[in-house]
MIZA-630853 format. One record per residue (C-alpha): x, y, z. Coordinates in Angstrom, 3 decimals, padded with zeros to 6 digits. Example, Ala and Ser with C-alpha at 12.3 -4.5 7.8 and 13.67 -1.06 7.14 Angstrom:
<sites>
          X          Y          Z
    012.300   -004.500    007.800
    013.670   -001.060    007.140
</sites>
This chain:
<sites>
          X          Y          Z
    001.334   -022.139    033.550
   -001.174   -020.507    031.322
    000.096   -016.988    029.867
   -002.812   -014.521    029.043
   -002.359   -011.812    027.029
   -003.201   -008.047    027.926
   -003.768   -004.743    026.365
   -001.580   -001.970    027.532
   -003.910    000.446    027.630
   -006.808   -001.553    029.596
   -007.358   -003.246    032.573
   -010.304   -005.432    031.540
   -008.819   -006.586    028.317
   -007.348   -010.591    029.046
   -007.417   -012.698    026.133
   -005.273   -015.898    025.201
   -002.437   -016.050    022.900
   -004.329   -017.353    019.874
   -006.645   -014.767    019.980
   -004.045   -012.062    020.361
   -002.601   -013.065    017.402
   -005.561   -013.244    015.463
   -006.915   -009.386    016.927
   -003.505   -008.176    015.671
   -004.381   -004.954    017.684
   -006.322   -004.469    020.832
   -010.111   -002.774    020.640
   -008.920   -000.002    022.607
   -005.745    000.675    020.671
   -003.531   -001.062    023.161
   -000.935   -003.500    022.687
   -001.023   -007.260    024.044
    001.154   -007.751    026.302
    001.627   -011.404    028.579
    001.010   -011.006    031.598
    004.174   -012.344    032.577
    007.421   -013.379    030.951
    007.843   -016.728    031.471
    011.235   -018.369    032.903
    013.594   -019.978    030.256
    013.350   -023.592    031.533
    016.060   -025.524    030.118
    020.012   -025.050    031.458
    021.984   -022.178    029.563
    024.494   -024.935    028.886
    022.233   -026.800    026.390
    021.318   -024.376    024.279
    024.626   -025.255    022.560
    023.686   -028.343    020.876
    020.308   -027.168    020.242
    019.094   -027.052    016.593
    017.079   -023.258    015.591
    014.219   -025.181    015.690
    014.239   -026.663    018.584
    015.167   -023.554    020.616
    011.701   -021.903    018.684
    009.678   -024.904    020.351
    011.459   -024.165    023.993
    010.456   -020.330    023.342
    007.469   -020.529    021.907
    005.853   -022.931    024.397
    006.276   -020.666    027.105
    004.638   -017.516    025.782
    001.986   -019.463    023.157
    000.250   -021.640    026.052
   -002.970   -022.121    024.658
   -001.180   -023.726    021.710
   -000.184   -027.591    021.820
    003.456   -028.450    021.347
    002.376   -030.673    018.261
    000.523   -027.453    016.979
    003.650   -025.458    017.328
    005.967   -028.028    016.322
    004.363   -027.874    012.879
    003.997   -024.129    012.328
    007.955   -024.489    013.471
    008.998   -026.800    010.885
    007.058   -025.196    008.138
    008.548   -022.393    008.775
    012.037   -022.979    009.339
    012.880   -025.225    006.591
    014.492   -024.872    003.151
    013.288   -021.313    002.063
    016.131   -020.353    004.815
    019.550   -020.666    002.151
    021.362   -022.374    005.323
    020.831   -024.748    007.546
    021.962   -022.756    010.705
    018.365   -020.208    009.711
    020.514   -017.721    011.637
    024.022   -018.169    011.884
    026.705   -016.100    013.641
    029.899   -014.443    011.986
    032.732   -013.197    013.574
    034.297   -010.234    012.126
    036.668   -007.550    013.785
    036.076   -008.432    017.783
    032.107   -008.526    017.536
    029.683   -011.437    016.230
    027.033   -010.636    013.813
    023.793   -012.793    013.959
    023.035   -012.471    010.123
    019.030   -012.749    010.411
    018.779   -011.823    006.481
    019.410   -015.772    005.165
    015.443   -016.220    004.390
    013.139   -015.951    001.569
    013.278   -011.911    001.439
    016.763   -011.727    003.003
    015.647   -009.544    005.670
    015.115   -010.018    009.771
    011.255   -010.046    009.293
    011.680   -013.323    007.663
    012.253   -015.001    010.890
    008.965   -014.324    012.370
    007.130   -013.711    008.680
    007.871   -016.943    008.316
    005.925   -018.602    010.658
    003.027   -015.931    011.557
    000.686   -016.798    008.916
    000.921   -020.669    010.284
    000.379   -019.512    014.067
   -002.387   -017.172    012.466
   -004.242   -020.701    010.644
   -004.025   -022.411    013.547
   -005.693   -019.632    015.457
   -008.119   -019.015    013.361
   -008.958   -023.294    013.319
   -009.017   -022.853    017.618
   -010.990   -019.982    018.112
   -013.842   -021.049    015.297
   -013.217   -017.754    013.202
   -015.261   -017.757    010.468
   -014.555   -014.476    008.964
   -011.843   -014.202    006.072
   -008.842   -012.775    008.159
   -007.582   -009.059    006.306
   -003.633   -008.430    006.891
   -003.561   -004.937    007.063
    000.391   -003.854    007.619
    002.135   -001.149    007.314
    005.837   -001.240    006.595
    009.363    000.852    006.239
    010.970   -001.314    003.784
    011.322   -004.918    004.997
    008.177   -006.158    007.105
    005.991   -005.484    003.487
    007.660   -008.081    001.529
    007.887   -010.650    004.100
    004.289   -010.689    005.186
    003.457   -010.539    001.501
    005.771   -013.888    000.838
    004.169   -015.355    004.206
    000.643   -014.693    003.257
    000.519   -014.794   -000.516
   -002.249   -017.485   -001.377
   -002.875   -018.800    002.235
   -006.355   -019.671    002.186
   -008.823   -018.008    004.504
   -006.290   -014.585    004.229
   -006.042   -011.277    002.420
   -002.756   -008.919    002.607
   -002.753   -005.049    001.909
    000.675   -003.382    002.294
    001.231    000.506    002.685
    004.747    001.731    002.189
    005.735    005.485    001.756
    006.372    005.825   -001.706
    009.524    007.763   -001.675
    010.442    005.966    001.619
    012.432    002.749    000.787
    014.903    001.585   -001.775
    014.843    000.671   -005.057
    015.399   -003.264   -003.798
    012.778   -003.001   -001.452
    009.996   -001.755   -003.720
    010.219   -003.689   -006.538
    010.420   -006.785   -004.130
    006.555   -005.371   -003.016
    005.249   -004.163   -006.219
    005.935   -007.178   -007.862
    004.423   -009.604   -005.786
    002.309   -012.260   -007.171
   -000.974   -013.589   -005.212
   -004.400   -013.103   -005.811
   -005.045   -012.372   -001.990
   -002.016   -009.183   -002.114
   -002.689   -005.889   -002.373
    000.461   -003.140   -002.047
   -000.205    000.600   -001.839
    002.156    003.295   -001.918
    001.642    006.404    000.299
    002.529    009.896   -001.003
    004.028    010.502    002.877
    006.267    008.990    005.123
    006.261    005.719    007.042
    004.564    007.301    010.029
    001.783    008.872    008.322
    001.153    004.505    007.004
    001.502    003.358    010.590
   -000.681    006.351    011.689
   -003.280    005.252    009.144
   -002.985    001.987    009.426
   -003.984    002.242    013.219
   -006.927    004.128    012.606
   -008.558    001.877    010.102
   -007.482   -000.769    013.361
   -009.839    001.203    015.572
   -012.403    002.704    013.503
   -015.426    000.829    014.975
   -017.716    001.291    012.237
   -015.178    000.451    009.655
   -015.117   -002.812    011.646
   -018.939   -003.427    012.030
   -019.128   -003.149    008.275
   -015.959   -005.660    007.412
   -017.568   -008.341    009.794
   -021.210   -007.905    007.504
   -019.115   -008.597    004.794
   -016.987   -011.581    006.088
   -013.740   -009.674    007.071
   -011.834   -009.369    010.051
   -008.333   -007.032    010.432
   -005.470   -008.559    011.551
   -001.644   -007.019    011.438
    001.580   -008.418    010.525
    003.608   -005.506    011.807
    005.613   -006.387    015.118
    002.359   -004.531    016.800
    000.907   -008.581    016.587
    002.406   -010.208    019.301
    002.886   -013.382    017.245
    005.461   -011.328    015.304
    006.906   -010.306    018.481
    007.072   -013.923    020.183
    009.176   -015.550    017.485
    011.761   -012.642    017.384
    012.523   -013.665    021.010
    014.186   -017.326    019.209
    017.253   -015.706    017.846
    018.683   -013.923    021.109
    018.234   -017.333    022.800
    019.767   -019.078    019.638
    022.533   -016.851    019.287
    023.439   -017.160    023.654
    023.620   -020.660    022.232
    026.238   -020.714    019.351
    028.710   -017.926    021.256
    028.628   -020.974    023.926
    029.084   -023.546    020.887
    031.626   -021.011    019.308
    033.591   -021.304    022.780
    033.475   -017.370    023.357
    031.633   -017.370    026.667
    030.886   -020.038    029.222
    027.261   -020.777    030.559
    025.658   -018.105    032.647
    028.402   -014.983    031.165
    026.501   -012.012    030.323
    026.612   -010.680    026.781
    025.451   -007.315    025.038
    023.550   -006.911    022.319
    023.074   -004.409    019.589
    020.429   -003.620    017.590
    019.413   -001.186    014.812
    016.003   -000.003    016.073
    013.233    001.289    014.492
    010.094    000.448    015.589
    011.644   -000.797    018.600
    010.146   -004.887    018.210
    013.409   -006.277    017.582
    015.046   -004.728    020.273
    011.912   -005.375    022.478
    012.034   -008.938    021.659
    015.970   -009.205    023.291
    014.374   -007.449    026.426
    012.179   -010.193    026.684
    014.853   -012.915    026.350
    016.896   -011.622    029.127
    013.547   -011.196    031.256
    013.200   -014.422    030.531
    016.923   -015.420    032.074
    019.315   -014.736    029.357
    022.394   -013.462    030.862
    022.217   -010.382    028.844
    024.159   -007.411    030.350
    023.332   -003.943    028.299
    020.715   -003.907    025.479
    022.563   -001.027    022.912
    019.696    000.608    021.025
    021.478    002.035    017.566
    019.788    004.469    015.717
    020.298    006.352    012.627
    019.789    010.390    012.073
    016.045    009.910    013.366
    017.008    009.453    016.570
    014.426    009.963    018.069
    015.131    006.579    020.796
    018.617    007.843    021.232
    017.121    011.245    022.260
    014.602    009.097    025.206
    016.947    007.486    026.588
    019.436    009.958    026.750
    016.641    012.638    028.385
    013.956    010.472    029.584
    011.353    012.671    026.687
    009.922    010.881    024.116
    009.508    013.503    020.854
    008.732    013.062    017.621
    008.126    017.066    016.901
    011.560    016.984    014.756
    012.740    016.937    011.299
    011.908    013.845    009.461
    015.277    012.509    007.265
    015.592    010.236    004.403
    018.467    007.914    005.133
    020.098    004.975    003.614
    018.980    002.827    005.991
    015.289    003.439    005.849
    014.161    000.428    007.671
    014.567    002.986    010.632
    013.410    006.070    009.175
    010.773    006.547    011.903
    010.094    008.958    014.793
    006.809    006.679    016.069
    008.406    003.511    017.791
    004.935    001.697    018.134
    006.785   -001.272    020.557
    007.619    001.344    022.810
    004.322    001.249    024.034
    005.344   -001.965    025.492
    008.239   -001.319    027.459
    006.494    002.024    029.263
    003.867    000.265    030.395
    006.388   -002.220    031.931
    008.318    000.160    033.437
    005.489    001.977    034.417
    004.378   -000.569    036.771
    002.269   -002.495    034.158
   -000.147    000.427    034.921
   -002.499    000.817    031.796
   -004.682    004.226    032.993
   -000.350    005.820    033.233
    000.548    004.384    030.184
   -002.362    005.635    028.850
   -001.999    008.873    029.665
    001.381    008.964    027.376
   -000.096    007.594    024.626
   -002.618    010.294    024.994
    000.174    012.818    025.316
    002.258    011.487    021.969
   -001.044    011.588    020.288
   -002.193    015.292    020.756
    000.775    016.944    021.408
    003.374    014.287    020.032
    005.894    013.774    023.084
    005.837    012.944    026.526
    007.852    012.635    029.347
    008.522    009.368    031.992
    009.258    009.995    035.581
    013.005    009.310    037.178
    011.818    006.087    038.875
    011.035    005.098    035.110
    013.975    005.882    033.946
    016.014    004.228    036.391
    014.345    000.718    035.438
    015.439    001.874    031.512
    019.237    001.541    033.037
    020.111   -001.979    031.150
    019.235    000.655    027.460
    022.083    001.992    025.749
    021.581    004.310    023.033
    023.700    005.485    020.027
    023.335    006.889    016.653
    025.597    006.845    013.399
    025.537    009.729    011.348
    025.209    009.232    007.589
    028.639    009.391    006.847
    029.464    007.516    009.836
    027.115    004.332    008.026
    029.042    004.647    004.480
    032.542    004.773    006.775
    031.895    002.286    008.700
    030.502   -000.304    005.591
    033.545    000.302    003.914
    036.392    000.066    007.155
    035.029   -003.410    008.054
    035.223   -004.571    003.985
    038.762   -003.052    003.958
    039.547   -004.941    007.137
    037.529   -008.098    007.219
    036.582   -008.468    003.273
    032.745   -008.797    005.122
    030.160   -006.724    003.579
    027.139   -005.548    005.359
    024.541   -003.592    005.211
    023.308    000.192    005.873
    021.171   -000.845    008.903
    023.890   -003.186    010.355
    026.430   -000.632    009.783
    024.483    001.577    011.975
    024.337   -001.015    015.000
    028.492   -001.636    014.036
    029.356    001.493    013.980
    027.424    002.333    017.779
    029.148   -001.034    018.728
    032.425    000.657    018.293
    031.651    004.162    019.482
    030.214    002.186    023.091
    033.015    000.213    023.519
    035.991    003.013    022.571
    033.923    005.278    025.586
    032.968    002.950    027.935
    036.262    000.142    027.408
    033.412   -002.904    027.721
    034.613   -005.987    026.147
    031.714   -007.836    027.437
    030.840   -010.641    024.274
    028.589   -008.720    022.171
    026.624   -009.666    019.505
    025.455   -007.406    016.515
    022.378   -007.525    015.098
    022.051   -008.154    011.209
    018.928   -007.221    010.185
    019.616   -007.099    006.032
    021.550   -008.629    002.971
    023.770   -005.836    001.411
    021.709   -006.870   -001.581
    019.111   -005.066   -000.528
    020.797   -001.959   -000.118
    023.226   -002.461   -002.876
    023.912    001.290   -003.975
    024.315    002.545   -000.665
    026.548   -000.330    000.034
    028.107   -000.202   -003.206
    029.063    003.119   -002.921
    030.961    003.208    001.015
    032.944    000.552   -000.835
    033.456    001.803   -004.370
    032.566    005.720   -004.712
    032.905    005.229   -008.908
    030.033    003.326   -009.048
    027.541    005.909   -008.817
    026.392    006.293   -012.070
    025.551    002.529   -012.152
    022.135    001.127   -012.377
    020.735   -000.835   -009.753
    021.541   -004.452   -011.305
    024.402   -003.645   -012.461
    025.145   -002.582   -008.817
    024.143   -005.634   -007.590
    026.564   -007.889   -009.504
    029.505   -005.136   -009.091
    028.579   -006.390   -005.068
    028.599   -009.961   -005.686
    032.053   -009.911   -007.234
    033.432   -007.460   -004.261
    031.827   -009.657   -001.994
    032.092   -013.009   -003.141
    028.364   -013.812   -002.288
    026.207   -015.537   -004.714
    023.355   -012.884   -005.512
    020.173   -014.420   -003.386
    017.059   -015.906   -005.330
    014.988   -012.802   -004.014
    017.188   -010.355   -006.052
    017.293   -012.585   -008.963
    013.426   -013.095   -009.159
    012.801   -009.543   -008.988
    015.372   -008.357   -012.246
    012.977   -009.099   -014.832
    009.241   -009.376   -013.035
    006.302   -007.338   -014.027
    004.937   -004.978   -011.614
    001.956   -006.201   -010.632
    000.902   -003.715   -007.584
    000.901    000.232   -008.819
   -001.195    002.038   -007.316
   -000.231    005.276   -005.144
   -002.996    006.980   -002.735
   -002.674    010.112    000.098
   -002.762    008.732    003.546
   -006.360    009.960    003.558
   -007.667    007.444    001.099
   -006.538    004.535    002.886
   -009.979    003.478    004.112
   -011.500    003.745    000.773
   -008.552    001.889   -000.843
   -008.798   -000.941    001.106
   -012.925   -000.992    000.501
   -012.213   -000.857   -002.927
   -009.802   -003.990   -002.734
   -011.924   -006.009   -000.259
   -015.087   -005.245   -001.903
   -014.277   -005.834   -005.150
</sites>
């Protein structure tokens, strides 16, 4: 069966999955959606003794129709190969009565790695089947993690450019020296004087400013996106639920066809989309547990049914998820709003101009399966330092937030349904806030000296990508108001 691809805010938008990709963004603002999820195919049982690779080709092939399974076969094993530091790509560790899928093992040691690492191949191979002649412009916008992953993915593809805006004061120390000092002749990384919504926000309007357009296409050009608003970033994020349903089953904690819940530190809401889509798809999963930190603005919707992001914006340790605009939402109201584009429109409309809006009961009811929780700041640092105390097992500020909702669900609610926790980053990455829920006297340190202070508590080898970054020159400087963004990325582009 042949899966098109849909925006959400048009009924006469229908293109095919290649060409999704390669659009990045619908003409009308929309997402693409498929038109519908596609069954899971192969017996629950199996997915044991499946490799990570070959549950991405069982995925994959269901959602990316118009691509052959030799096509997607190689973008898989280019993609999923030695850059990952183990074989498993995305193994599961138990720790204190939950399982944490540790998606943080590849080349930037962060979740976005696992479909970062094989968008720009599914992008080539678009571009080859749908004759695109134009040079293809990455134009992303990210909170910490999704920069330096499409920047490795992309750096010196041929046929691609990458610009990157991050909020300048908006990430960690880690995070931005991974972006700034990114080598590639085809990169280009901006810093915003703003926060990650005002990027996203920019970013979206360069997407649909139709002129903008008509003069990148004179010139060769053509935008695409690597943010989780590309449905090829979306797509392969779908793997690791299925992967992980496979290894509890391998690890003996449930039998085939037992439900498990998952939990996952949301932001932007794609990764926690993505596990929505797996059990639409037939994974037994029971309750999808949205965590979010002291934005939380999801915990707020599904506790009240009113999306509203007129609230104060706070800089947290875990600012992956410093954001009150979940773009993927988009996707799951116009599901639950009857796949009705003109309704869903009418939200998008509403968040736009007077930046909330509000879904009927019937809507809500079909949210039902959503769970959400928060962690407080302090409740983060406590709860990184209780599981090290307990389980010697370090993680990170964004995992800690999932962990910590984890526990708050099941001491309320008594549910000791298999659960699985989602790890979205090394503690590397966030090595002072880390360093300090474990070890308060090492505040004055600097950040490298943080960083090996962590690999001796945790007895983890520090990971190339922290290595690589101690002494490389910064190579990307320049910081611009959300307003220039336009003329920034003429100024790259037309150089």
């Amino acid at each position: 069966m042949d899966i098109m691809y849909r925006s959400t805010r048009s009924t006469q938008t229908r293109v095919t999955a290649s060409r999704a990709i390669l659009n990045g963004l619908a003409d009308d603002g929309g997402l693409y959606v498929p038109e519908q999820i596609p069954a899971l195919d192969i017996p629950l049982s199996k997915l044991a003794d499946m490799t990570y690779q070959e549950t991405a080709l069982a995925v994959m092939r269901k959602f990316l129709t118009d691509y052959t399974e030799e096509e997607l076969s190689y973008c898989i094993s280019r993609a999923y190969d030695s850059k990952f530091d183990t074989e498993e790509i995305a193994p599961l560790t138990e720790a204190d009565n939950a399982c944490y899928l540790e998606l943080f093992h590849g080349p930037t040691i962060a979740f976005k790695d696992m479909a970062l690492s094989i968008l720009p191949y599914l992008m080539t191979t678009a571009a080859a089947k749908n004759q695109e002649k134009h040079e293809i412009v990455i134009l992303t916008a990210t909170s910490g993690d999704t920069g330096k992953a499409a920047l490795a993915g992309f750096a010196d593809v041929p046929g691609t450019k990458i610009i990157v805006f991050y909020p300048k004061d908006g990430v960690s120390p880690v995070q931005e020296r991974q972006m700034v000092t990114q080598k590639g002749a085809n990169t280009c990384v901006i810093g915003i004087r703003g926060n990650f919504d005002d990027a996203q926000t920019g970013v979206k309007k360069l997407f649909s400013d139709r002129e903008l357009k008509k003069e990148l296409e004179q010139k060769g050009f053509c935008f695409s996106s690597a943010n989780s608003i590309n449905i090829g970033r979306l797509v392969p994020q779908i793997v690791y639920y299925v992967h992980a349903y496979g290894r509890l089953l391998s690890m003996g904690k449930i039998s085939a066809g037992e439900k498990i819940n998952v939990v996952v530190p949301t932001g932007n809401f794609g990764n926690i989309l993505a596990a929505f889509y797996a059990k639409n798809m037939g994974l037994p999963i029971a309750k999808l547990i949205c965590a979010s930190n002291e934005n939380k603005v999801l915990f707020d919707f599904f506790e009240s049914g009113v999306y509203n992001r007129n609230r104060e914006f706070h800089l947290t340790s875990s600012p992956s998820m410093d954001i009150l605009i979940s773009s993927n939402l988009e996707r799951l109201i116009y599901r639950v709003a009857g796949e009705d584009a003109k309704k869903n429109s009418s939200f998008m409309e509403s968040l736009a101009k007077t930046g909330s809006y509000e879904i009927t009961a019937e809507m809500r009811q079909a949210l039902s399966d959503f769970i959400g929780g928060y962690a407080t700041e302090e409740q983060t640092s406590e709860e990184i330092r209780q599981l090290y105390e307990k389980e010697h097992y370090v993680i990170d500020t964004h995992t800690a937030v999932a962990s910590h909702v984890y526990r708050s669900y099941r001491l309320e609610t008594g549910d000791d349904t298999a659960a699985v926790v989602v790890s979205t980053a090394s503690p590397y990455k966030f090595a002072r806030s880390v360093m300090q829920s474990i070890d308060s006297s090492c505040k004055d340190l600097g950040d490298f000296e943080l960083i090996d202070r962590l690999c001796a508590a945790s007895g983890t080898p520090v990971p190339a990508a922290i290595e690589e970054i101690r002494t490389a020159p910064v190579l990307h400087d320049q910081v611009i108001r959300a307003d220039e963004m336009e003329a920034a990325v003429k100024r790259f582009l037309f150089a």
